[in-house]
C-alpha positions as a Markdown table, in Angstrom:
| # | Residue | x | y | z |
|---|---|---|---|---|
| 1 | Unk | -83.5 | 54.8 | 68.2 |
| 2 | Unk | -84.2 | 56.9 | 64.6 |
| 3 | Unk | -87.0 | 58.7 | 66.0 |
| 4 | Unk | -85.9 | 62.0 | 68.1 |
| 5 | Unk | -87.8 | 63.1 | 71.0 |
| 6 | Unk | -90.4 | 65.7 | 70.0 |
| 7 | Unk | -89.8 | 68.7 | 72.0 |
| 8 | Unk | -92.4 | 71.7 | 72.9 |
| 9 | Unk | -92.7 | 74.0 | 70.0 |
| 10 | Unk | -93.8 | 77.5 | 71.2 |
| 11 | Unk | -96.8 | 79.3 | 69.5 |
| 12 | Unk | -96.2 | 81.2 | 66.1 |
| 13 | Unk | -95.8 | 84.9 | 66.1 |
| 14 | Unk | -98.7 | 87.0 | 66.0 |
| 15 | Unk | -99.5 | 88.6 | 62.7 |
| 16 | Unk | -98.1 | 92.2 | 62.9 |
| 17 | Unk | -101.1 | 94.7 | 64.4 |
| 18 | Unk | -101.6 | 97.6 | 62.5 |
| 19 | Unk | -100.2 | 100.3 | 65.1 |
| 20 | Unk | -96.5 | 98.3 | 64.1 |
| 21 | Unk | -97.1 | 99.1 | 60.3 |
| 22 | Unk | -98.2 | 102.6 | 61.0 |
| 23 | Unk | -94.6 | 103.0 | 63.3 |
| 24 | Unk | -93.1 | 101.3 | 60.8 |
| 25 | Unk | -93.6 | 104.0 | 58.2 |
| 26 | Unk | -93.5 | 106.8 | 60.4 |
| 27 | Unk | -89.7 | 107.4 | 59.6 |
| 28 | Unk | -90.5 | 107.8 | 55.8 |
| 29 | Unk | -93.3 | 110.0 | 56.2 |
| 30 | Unk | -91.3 | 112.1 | 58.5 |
| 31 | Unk | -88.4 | 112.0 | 55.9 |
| 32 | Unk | -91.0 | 113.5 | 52.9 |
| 33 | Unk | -92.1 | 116.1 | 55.7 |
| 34 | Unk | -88.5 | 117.1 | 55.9 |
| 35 | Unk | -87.5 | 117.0 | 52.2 |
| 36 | Unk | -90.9 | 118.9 | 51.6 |
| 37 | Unk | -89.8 | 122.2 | 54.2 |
| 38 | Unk | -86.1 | 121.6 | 53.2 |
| 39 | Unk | -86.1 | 121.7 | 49.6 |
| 40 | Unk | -89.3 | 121.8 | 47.9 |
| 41 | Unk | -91.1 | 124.4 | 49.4 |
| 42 | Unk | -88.4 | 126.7 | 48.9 |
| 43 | Unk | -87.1 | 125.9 | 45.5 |
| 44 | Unk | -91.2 | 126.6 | 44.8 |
| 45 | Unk | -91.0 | 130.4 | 46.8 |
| 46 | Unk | -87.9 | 131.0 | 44.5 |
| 47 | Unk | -89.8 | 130.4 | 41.5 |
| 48 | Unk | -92.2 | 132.7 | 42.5 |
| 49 | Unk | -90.7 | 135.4 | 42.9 |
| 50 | Unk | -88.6 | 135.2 | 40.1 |
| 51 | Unk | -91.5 | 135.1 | 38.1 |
| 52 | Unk | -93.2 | 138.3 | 39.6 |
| 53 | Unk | -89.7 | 140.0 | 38.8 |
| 54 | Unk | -90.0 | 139.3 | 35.1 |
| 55 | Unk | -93.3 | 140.1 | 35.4 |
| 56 | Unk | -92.4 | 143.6 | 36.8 |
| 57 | Unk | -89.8 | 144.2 | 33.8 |
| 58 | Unk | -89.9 | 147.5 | 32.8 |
| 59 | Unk | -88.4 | 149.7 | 29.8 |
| 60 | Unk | -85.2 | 151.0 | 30.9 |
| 61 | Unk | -84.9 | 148.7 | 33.7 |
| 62 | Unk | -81.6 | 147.5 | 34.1 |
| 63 | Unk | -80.6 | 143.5 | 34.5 |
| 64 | Unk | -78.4 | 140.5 | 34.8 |
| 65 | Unk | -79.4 | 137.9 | 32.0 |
| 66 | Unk | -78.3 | 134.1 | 32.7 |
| 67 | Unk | -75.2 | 134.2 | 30.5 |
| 68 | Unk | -74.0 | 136.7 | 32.4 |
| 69 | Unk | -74.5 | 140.1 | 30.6 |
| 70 | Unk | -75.6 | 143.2 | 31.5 |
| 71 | Unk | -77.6 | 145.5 | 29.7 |
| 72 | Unk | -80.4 | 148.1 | 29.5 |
| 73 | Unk | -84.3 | 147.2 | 28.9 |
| 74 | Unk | -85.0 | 148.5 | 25.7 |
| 75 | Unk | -88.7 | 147.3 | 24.7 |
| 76 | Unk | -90.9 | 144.3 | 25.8 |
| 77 | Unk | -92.8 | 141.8 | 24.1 |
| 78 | Unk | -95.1 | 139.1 | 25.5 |
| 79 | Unk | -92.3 | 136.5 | 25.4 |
| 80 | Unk | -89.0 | 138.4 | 24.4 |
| 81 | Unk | -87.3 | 141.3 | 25.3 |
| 82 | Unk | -84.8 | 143.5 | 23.6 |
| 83 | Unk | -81.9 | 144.3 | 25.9 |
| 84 | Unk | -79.4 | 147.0 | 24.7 |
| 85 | Unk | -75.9 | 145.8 | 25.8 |
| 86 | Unk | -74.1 | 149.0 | 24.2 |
| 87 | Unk | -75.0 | 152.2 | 22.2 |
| 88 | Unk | -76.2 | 150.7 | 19.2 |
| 89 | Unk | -75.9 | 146.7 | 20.0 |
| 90 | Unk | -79.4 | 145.2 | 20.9 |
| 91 | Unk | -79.7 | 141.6 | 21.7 |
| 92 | Unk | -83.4 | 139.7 | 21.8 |
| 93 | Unk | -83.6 | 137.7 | 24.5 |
| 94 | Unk | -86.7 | 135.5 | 26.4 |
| 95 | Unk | -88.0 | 136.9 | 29.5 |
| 96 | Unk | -86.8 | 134.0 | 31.6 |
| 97 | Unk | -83.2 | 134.6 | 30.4 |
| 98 | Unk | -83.2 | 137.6 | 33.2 |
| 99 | Unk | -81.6 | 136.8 | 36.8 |
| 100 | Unk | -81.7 | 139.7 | 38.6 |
| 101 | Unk | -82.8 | 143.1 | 38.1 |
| 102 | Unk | -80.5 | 146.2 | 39.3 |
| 103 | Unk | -80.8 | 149.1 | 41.1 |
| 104 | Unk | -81.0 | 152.3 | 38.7 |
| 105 | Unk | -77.4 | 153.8 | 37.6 |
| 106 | Unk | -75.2 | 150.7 | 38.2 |
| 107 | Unk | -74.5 | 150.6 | 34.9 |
| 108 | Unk | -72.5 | 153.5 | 33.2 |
């Protein structure tokens, strides 16, 4: 009368094999792929080429510095250049400062 019926208990689960891990993790990899193509590679080619342009600087090249200013190349040093913004006004900046360099004669 206390004592239930015992019933059938089916066999435990089978530890997980190791092709259901591996399928497992599949989406993550495959995310990491993604974000790899998506954003790192190209955030990576950007850098390059940025850094070949500032490279490439040239006396009386003219540019775009990050702030937003425009100005004339007016001598280069290993870490700074000197950008001439007006006749007479210089500024010193880093090389890194420059964005983007511009064709010849946009500035008058």
């Amino acid at each position: 009368m206390f004592i239930s019926s015992a019933f059938a208990q089916t066999a435990p689960a089978a530890a997980p094999s190791m092709q259901d891990s591996l399928l497992s993790m599949l989406p993550i990899v495959l995310m990491f792929v993604v974000l790899y193509f998506i954003m790192i590679r190209p955030q990576m080619k950007k850098q390059k080429e940025h850094r070949a342009m500032v490279e490439a600087l040239a006396k009386g090249d003219e540019v775009v510095t990050a702030g937003g200013i425009l100005g004339r190349v007016s001598s280069l040093g290993d870490n700074f250049i000197s950008v001439e913004l007006a006749s007479g006004v210089e500024v010193q900046l880093q090389r890194q400062a420059v964005v983007q360099v511009l064709p010849k004669g946009t500035m008058k």
